[in-house]
Backbone atoms as SQL, in Angstrom:
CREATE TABLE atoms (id INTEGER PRIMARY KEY, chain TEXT, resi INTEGER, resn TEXT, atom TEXT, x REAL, y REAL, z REAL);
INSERT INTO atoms VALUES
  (1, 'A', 1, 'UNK', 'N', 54.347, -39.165, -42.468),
  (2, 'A', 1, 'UNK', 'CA', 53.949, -39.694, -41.190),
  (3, 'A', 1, 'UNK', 'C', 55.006, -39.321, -40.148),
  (4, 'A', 2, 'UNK', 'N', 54.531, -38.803, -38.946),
  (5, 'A', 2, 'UNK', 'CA', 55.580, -38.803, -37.963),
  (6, 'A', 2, 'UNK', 'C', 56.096, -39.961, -37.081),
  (7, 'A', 3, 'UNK', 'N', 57.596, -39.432, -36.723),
  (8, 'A', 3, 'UNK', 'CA', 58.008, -41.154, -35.539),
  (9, 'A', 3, 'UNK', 'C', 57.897, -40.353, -34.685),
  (10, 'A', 4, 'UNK', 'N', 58.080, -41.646, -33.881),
  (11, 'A', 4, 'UNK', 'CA', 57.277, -41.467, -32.357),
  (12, 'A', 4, 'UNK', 'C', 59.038, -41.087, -31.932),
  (13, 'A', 5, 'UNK', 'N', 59.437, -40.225, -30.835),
  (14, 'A', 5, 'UNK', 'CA', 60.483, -40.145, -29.888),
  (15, 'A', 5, 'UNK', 'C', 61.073, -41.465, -29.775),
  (16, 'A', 6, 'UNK', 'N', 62.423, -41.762, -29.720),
  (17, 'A', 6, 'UNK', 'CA', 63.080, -42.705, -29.466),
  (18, 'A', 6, 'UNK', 'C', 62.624, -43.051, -28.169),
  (19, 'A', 7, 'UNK', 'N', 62.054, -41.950, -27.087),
  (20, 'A', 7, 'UNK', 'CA', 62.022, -42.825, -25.555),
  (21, 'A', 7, 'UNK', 'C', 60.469, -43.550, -25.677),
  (22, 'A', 8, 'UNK', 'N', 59.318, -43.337, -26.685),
  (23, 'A', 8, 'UNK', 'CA', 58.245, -43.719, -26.565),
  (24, 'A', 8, 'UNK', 'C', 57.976, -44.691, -27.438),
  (25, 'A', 9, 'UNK', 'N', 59.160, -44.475, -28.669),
  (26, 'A', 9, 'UNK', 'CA', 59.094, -46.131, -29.544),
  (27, 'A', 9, 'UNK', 'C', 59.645, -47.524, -29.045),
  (28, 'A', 10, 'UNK', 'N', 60.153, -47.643, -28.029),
  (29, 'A', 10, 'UNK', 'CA', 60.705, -48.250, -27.321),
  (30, 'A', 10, 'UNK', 'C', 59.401, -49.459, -26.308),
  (31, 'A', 11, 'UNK', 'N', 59.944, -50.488, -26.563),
  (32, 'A', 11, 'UNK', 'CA', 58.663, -51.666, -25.787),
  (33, 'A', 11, 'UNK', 'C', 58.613, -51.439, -24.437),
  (34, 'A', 12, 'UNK', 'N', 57.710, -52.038, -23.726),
  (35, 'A', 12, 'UNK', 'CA', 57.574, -51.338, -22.519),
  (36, 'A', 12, 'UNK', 'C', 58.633, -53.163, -21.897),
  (37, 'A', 13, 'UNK', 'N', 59.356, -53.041, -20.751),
  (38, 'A', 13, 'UNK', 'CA', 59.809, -53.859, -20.717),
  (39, 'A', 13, 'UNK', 'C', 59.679, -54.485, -19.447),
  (40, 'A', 14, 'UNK', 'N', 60.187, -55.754, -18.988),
  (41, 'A', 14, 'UNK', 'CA', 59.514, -56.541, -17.893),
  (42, 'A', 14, 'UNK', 'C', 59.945, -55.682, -16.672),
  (43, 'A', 15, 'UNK', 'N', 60.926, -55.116, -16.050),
  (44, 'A', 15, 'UNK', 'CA', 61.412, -54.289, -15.023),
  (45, 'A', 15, 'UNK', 'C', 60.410, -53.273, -14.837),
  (46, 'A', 16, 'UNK', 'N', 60.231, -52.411, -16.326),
  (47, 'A', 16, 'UNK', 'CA', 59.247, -51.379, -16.090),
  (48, 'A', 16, 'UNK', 'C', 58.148, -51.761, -15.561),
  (49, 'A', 17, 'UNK', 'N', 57.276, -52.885, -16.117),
  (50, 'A', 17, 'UNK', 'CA', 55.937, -52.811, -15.680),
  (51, 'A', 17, 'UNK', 'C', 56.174, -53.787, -14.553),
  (52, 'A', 18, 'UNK', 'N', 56.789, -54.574, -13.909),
  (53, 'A', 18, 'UNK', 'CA', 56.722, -54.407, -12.364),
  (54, 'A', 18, 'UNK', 'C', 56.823, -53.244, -11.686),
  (55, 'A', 19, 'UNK', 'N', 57.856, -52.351, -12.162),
  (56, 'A', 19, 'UNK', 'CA', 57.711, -50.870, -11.533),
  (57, 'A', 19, 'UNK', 'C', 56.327, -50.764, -11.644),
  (58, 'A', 20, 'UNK', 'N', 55.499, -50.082, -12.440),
  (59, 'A', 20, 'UNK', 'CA', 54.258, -49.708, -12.533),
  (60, 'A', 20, 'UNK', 'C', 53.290, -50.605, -11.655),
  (61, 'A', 21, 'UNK', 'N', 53.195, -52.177, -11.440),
  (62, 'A', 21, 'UNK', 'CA', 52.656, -52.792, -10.584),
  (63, 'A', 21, 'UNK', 'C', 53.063, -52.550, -8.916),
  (64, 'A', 22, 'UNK', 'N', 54.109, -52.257, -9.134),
  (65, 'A', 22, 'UNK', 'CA', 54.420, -51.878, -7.818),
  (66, 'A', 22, 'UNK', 'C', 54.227, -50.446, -6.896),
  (67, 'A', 23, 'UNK', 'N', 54.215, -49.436, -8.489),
  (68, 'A', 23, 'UNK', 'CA', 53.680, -47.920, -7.621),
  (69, 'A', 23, 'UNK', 'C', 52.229, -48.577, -7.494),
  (70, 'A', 24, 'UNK', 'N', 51.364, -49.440, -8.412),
  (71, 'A', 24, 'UNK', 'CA', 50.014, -48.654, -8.158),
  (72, 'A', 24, 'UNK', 'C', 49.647, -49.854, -6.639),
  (73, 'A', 25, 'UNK', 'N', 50.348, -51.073, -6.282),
  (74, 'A', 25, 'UNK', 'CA', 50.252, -51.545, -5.113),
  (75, 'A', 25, 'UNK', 'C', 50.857, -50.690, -3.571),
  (76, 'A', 26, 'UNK', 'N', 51.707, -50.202, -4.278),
  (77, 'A', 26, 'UNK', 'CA', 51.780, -48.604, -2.850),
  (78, 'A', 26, 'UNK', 'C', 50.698, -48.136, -2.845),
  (79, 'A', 27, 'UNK', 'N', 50.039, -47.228, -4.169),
  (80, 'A', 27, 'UNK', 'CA', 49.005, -46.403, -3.824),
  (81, 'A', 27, 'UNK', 'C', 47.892, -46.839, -3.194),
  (82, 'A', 28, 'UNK', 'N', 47.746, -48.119, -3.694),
  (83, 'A', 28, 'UNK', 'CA', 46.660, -49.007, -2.817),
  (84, 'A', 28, 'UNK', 'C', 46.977, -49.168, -1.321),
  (85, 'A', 29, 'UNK', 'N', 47.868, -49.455, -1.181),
  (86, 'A', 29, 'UNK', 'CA', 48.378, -49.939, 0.275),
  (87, 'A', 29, 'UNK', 'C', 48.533, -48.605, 1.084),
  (88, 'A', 30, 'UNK', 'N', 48.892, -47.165, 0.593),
  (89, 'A', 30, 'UNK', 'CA', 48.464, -45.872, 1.165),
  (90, 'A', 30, 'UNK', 'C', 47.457, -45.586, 1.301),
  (91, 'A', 31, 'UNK', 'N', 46.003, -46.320, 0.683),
  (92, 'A', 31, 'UNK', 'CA', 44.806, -45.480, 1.048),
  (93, 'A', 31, 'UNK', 'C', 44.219, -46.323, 1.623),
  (94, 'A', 32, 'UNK', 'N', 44.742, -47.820, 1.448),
  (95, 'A', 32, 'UNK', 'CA', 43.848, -48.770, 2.335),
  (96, 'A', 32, 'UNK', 'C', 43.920, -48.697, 4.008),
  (97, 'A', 33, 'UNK', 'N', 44.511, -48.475, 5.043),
  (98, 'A', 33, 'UNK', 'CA', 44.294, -48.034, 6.173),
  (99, 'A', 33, 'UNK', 'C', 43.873, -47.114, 6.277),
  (100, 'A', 34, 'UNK', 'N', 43.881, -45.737, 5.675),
  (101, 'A', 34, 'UNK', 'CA', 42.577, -45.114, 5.969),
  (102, 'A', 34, 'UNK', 'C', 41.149, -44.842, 5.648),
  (103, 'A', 35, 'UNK', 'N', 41.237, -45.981, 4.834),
  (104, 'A', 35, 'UNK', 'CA', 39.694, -46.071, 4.098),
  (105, 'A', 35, 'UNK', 'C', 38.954, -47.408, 5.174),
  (106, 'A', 36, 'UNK', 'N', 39.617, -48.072, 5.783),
  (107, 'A', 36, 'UNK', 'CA', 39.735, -49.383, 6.429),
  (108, 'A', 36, 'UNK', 'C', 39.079, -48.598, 8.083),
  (109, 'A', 37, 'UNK', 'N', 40.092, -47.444, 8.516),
  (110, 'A', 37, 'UNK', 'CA', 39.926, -47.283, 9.215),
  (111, 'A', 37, 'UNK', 'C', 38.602, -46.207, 9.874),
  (112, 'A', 38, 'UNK', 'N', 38.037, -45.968, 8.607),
  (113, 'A', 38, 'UNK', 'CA', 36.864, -45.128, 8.449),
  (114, 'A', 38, 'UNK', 'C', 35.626, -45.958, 8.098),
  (115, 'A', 39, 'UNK', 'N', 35.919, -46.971, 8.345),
  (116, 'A', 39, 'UNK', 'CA', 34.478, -47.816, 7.620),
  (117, 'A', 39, 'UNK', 'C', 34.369, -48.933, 9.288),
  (118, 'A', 40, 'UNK', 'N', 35.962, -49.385, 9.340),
  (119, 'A', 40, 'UNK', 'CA', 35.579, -50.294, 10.839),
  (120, 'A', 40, 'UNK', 'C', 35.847, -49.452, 12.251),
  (121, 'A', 41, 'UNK', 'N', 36.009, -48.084, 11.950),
  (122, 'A', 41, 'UNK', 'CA', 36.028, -47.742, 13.784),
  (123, 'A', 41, 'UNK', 'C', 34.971, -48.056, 14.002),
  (124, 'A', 42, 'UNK', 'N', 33.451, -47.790, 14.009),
  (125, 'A', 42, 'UNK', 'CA', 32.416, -47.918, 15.196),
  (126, 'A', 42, 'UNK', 'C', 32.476, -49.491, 15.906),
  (127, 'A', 43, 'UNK', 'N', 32.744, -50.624, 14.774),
  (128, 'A', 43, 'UNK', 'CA', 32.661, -51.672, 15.356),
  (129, 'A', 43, 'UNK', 'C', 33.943, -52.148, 16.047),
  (130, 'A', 44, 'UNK', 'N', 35.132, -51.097, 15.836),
  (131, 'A', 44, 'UNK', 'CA', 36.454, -51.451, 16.514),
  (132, 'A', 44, 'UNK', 'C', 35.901, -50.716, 17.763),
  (133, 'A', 45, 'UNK', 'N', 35.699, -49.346, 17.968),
  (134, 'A', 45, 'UNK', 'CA', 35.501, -48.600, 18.889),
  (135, 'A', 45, 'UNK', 'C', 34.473, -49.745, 20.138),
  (136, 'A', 46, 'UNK', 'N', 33.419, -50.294, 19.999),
  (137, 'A', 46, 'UNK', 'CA', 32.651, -50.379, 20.820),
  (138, 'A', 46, 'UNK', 'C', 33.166, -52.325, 20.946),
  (139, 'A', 47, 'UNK', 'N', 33.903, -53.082, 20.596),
  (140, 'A', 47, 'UNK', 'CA', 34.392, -54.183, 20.386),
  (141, 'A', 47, 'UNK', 'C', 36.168, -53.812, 21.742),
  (142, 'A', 48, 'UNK', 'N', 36.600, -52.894, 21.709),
  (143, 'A', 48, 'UNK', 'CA', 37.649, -52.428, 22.285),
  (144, 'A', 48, 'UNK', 'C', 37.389, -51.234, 23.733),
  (145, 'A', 49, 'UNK', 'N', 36.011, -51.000, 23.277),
  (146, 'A', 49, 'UNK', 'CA', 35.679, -50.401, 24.383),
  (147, 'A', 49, 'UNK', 'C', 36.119, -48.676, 24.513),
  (148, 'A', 50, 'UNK', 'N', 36.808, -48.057, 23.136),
  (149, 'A', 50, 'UNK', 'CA', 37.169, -46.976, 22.802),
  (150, 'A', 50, 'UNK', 'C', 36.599, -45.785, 22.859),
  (151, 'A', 51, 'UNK', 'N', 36.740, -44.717, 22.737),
  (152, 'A', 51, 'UNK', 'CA', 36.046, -43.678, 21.917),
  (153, 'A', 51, 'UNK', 'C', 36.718, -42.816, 21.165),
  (154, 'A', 52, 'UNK', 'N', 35.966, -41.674, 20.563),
  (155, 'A', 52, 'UNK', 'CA', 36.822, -40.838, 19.430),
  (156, 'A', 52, 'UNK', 'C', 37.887, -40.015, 19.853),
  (157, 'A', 53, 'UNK', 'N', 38.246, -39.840, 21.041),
  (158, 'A', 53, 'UNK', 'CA', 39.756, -39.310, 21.424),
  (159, 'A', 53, 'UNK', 'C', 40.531, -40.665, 20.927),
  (160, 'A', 54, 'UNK', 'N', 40.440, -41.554, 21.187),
  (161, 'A', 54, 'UNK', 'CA', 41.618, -42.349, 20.444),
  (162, 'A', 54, 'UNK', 'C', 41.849, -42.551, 19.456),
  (163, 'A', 55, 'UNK', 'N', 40.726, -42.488, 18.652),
  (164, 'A', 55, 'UNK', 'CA', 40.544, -42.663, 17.362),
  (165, 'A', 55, 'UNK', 'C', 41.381, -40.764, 16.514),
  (166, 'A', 56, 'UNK', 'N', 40.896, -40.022, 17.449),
  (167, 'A', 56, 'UNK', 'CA', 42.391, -38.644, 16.857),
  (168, 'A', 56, 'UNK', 'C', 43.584, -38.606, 17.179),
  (169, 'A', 57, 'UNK', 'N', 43.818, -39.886, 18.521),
  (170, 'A', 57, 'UNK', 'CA', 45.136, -40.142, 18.945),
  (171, 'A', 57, 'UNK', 'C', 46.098, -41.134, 17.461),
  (172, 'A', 58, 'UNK', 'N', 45.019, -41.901, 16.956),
  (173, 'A', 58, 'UNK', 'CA', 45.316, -42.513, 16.445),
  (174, 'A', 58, 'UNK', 'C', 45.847, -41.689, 14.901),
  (175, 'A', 59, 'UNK', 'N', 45.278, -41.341, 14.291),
  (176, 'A', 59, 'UNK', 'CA', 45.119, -39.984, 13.060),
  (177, 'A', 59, 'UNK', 'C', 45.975, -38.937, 13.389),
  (178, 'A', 60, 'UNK', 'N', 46.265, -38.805, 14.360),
  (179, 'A', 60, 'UNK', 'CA', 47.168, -37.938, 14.768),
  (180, 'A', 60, 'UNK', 'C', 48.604, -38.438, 14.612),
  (181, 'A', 61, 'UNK', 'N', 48.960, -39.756, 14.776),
  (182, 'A', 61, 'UNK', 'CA', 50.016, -40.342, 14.813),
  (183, 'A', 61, 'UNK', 'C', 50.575, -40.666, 13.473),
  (184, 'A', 62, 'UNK', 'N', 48.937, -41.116, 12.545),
  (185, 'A', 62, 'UNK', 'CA', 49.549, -41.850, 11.542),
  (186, 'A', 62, 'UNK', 'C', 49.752, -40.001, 10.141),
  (187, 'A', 63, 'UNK', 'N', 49.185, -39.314, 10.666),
  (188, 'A', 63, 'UNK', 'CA', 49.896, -37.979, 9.951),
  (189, 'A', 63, 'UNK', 'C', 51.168, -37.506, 9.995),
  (190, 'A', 64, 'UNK', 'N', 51.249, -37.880, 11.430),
  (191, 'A', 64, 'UNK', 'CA', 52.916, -37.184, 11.922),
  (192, 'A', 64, 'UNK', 'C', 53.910, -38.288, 11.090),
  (193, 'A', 65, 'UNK', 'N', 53.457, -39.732, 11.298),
  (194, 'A', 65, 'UNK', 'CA', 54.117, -40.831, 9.897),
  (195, 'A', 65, 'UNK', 'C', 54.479, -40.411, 8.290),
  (196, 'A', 66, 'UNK', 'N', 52.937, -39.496, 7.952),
  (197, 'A', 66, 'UNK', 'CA', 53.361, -39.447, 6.452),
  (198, 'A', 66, 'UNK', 'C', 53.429, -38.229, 6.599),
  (199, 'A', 67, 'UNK', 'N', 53.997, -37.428, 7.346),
  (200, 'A', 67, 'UNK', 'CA', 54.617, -35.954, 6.819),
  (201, 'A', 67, 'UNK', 'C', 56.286, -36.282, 7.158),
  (202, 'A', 68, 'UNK', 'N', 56.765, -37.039, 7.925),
  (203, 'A', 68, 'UNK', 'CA', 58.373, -38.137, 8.231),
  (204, 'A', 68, 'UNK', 'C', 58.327, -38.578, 6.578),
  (205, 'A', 69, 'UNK', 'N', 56.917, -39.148, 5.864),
  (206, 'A', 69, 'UNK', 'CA', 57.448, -40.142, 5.307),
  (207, 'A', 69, 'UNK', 'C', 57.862, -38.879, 3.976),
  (208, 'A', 70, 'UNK', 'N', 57.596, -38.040, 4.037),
  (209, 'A', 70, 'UNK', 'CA', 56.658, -36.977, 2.739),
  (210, 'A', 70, 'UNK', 'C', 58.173, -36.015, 2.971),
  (211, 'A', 71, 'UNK', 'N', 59.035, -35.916, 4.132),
  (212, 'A', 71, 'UNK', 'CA', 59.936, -35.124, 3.818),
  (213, 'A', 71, 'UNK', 'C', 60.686, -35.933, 3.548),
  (214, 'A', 72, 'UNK', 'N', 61.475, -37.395, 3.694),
  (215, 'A', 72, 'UNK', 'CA', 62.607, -38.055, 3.594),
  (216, 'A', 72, 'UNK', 'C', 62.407, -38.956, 2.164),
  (217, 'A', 73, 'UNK', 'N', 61.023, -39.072, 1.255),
  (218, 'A', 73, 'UNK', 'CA', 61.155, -39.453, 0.406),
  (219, 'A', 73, 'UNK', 'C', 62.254, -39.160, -0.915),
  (220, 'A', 74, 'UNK', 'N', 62.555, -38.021, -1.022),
  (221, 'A', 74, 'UNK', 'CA', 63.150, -37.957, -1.916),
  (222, 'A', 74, 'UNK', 'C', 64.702, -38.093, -1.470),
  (223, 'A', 75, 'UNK', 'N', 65.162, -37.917, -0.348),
  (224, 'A', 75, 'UNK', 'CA', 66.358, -39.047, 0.045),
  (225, 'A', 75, 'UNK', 'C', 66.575, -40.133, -0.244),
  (226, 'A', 76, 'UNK', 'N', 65.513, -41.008, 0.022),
  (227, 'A', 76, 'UNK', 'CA', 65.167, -42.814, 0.480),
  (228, 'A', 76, 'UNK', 'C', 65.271, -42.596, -1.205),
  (229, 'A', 77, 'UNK', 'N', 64.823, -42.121, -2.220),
  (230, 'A', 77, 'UNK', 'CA', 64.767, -42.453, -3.730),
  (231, 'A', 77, 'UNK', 'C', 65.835, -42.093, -3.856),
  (232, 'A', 78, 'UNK', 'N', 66.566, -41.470, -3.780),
  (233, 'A', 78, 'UNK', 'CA', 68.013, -40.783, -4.231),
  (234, 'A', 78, 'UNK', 'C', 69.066, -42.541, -3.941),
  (235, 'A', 79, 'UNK', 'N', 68.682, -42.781, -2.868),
  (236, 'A', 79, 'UNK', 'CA', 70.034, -43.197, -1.851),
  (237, 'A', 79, 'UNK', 'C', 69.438, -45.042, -2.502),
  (238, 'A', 80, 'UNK', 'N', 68.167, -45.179, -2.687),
  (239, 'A', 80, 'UNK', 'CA', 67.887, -47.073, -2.798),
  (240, 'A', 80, 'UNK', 'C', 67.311, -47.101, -3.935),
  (241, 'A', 81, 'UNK', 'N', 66.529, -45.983, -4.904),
  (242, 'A', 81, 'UNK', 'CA', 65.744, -46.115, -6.156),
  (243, 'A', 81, 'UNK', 'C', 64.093, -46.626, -5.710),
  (244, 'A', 82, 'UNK', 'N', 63.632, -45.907, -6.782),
  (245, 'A', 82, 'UNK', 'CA', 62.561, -46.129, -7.155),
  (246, 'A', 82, 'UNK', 'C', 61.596, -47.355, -6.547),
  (247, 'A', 83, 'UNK', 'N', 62.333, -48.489, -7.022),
  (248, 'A', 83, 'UNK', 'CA', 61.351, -49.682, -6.905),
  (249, 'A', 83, 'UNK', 'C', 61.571, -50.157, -5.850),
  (250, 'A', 84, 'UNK', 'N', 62.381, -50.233, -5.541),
  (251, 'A', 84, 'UNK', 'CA', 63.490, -50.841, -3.985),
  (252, 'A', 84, 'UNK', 'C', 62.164, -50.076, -3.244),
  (253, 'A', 85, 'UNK', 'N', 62.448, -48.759, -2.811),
  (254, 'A', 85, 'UNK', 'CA', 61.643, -47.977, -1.683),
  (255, 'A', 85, 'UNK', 'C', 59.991, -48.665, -2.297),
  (256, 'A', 86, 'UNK', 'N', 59.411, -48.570, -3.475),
  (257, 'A', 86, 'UNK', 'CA', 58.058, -49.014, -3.580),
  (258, 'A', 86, 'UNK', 'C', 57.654, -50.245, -3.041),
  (259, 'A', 87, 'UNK', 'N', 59.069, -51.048, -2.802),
  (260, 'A', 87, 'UNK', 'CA', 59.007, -52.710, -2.742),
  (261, 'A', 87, 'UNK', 'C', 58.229, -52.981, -1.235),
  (262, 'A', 88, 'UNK', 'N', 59.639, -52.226, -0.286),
  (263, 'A', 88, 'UNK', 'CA', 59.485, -51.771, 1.223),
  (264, 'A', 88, 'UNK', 'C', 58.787, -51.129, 1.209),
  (265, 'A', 89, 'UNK', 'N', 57.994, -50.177, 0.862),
  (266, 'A', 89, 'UNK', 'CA', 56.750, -49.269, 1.432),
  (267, 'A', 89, 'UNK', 'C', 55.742, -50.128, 1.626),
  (268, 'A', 90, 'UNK', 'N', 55.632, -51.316, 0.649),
  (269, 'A', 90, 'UNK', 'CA', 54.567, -51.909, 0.522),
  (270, 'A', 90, 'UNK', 'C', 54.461, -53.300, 1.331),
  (271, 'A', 91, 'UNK', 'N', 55.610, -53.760, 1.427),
  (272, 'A', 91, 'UNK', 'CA', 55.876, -54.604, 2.549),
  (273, 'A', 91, 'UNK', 'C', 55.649, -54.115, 3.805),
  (274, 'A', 92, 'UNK', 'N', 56.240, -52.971, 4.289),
  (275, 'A', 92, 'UNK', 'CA', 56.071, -52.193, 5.554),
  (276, 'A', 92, 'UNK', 'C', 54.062, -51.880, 5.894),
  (277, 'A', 93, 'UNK', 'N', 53.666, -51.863, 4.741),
  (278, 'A', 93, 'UNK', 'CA', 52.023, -51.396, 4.852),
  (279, 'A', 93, 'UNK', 'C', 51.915, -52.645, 5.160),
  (280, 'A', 94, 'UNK', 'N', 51.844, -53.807, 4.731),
  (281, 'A', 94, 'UNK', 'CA', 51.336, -55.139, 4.783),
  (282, 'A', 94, 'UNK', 'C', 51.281, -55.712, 6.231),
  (283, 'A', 95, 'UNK', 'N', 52.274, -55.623, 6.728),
  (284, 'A', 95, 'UNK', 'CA', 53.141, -56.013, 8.192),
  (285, 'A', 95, 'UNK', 'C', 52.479, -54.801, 9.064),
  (286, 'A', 96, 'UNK', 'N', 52.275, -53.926, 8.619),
  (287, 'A', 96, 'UNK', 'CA', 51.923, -52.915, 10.356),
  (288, 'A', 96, 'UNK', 'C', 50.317, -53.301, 9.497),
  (289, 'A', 97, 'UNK', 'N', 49.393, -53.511, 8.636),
  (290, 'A', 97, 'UNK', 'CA', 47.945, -53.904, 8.580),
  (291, 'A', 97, 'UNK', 'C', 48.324, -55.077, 9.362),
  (292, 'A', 98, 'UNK', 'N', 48.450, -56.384, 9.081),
  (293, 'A', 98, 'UNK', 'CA', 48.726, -57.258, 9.732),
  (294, 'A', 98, 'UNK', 'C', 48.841, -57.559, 11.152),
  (295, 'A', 99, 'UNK', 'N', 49.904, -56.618, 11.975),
  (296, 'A', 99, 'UNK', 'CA', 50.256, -56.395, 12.662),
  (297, 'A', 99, 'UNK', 'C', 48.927, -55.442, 13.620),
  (298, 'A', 100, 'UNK', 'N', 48.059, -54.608, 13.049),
  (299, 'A', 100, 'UNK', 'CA', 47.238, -54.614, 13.472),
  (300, 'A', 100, 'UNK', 'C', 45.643, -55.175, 13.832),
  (301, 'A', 101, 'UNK', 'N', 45.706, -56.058, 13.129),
  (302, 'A', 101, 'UNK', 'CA', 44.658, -57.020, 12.834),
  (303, 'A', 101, 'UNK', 'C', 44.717, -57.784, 14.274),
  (304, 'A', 102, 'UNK', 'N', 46.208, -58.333, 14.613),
  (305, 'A', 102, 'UNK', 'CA', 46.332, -59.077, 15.272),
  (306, 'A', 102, 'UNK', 'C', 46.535, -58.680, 16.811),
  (307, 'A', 103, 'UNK', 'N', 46.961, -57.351, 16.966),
  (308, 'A', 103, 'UNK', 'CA', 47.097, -56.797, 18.184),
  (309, 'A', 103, 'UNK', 'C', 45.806, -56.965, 18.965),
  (310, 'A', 104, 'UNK', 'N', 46.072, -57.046, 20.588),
  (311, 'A', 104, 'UNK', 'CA', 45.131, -57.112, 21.592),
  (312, 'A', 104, 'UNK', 'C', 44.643, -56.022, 22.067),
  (313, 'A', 105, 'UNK', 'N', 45.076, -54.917, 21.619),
  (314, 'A', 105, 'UNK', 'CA', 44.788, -53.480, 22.315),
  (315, 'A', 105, 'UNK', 'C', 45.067, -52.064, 21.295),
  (316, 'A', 106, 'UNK', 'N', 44.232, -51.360, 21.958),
  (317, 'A', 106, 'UNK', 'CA', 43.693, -50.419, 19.780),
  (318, 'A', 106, 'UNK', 'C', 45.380, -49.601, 20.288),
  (319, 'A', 107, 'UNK', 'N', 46.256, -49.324, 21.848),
  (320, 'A', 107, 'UNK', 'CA', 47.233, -48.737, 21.655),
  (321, 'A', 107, 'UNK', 'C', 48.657, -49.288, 21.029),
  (322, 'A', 108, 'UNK', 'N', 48.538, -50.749, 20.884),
  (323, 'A', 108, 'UNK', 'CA', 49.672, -51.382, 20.209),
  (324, 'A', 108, 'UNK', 'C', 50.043, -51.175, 18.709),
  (325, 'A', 109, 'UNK', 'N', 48.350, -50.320, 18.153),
  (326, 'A', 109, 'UNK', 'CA', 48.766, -50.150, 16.457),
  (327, 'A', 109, 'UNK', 'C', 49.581, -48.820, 16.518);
């Protein structure tokens, strides 16, 4: 019979699988504003009085965000680790959703 690798016989342990709860609550929290924001523009748009130039003003902004976020990641992991940055990414998503929920005007998000 074969053994398994010392790194895969090993229990999975409480640190790790908060790690793992915590990437897959980033990944959630990365696709939920733009899945959010593709299902409620028409009723944001005509509720705010908008149209689709703002709505590319808007997409436009939040790209120029994750190509900032897409080059300095592997810094921010180098310099705070893994879970730390997953912790804050996901806090930071929570607070600017939030934060937009509550704003009075579609240019404050």
């Amino acid at each position: 019979m074969e053994r398994l690798p010392a790194v895969l016989a090993r229990p999975v342990t409480r640190p790790r699988r908060l790690l793992v709860v915590l990437a897959f609550l980033a990944f959630i929290s990365l696709g939920l504003p733009d899945t959010l924001i593709g299902v409620g523009w028409p009723s944001m748009a005509s509720e705010l009085a908008i149209g689709l130039d703002a709505l590319g003003l808007f997409l436009i902004a939040t790209s120029i965000g994750y190509l900032a976020a897409t080059f300095t990641s592997g810094q921010l992991i180098a310099r705070f680790g893994v879970g730390l940055l997953l912790a804050a990414s996901t806090l930071t998503t929570s607070v600017a959703l939030f934060g937009i929920a509550l704003s009075p005007a579609w240019w404050l998000w």
